[in-house]
C-alpha positions as CSV (number, residue, x, y, z in Angstrom):
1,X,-77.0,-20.2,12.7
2,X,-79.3,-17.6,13.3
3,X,-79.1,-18.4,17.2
4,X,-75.6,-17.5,17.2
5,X,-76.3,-14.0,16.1
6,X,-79.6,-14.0,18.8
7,X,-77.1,-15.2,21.6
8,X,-74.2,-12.6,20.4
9,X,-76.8,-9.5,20.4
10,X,-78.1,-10.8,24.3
11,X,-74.5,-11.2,25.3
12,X,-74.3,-7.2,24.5
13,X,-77.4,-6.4,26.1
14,X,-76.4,-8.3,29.2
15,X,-72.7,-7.0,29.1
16,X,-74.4,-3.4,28.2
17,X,-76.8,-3.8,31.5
18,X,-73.6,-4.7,33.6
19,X,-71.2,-1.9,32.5
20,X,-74.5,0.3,33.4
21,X,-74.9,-0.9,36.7
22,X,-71.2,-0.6,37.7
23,X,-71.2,3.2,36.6
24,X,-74.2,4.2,38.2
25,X,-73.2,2.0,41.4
26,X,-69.4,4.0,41.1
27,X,-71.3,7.3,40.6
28,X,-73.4,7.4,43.8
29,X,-70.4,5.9,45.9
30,X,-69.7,8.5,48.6
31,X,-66.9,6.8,50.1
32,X,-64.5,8.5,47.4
33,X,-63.7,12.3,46.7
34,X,-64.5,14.0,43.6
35,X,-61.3,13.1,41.5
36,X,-60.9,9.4,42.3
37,X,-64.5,9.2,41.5
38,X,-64.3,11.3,38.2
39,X,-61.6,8.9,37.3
40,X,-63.1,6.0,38.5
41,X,-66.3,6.9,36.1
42,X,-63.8,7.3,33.3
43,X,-62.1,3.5,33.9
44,X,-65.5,2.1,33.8
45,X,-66.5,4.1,30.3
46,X,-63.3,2.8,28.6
47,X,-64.3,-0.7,29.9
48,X,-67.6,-0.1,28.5
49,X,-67.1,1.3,25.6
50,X,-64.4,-1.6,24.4
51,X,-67.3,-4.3,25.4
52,X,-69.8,-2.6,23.2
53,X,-66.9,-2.1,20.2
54,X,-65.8,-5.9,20.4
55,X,-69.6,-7.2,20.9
56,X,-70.4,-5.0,17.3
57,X,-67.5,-6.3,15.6
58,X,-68.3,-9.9,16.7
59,X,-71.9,-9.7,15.5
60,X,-70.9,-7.5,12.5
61,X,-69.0,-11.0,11.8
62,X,-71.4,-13.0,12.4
63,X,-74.0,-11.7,10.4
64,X,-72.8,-12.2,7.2
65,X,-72.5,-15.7,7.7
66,X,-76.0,-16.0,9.2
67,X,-77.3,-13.8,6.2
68,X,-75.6,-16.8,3.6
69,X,-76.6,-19.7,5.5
70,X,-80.1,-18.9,5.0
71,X,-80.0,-17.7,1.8
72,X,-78.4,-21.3,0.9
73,X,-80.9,-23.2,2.7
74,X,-78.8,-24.0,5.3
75,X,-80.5,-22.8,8.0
């Protein structure tokens, strides 16, 4: 059970990494003007920041369960 939790918290790191990349690849594009970039930046924050929110709520899930299968002896 515990894995599940370990492979949830690497999935956010990864996906946290990946969001992070695209934003600082979109920031030092100068292809684009100012404004498309400004609200290019903003895009990839929303994106990012909904990732992170549904990779909390997922392990915020998940832990409880992890938590009571050990405590039963489960694990």
């Amino acid at each position: 059970m515990e894995s599940r939790l370990l492979i949830a918290l690497l999935i956010m790191v990864a996906g946290n990494l990946y969001w992070w990349y695209r934003y600082h690849q979109a920031e030092g594009d100068s292809t684009i003007d100012g404004r498309e970039r400004e609200e290019r930046l903003n895009e990839l924050q929303d994106h990012w920041v909904r990732f992170t929110c549904v990779a909390i709520v997922i392990i915020m899930l998940l832990a409880p369960l992890i938590q009571a299968a050990l405590h039963s002896g489960l694990a």
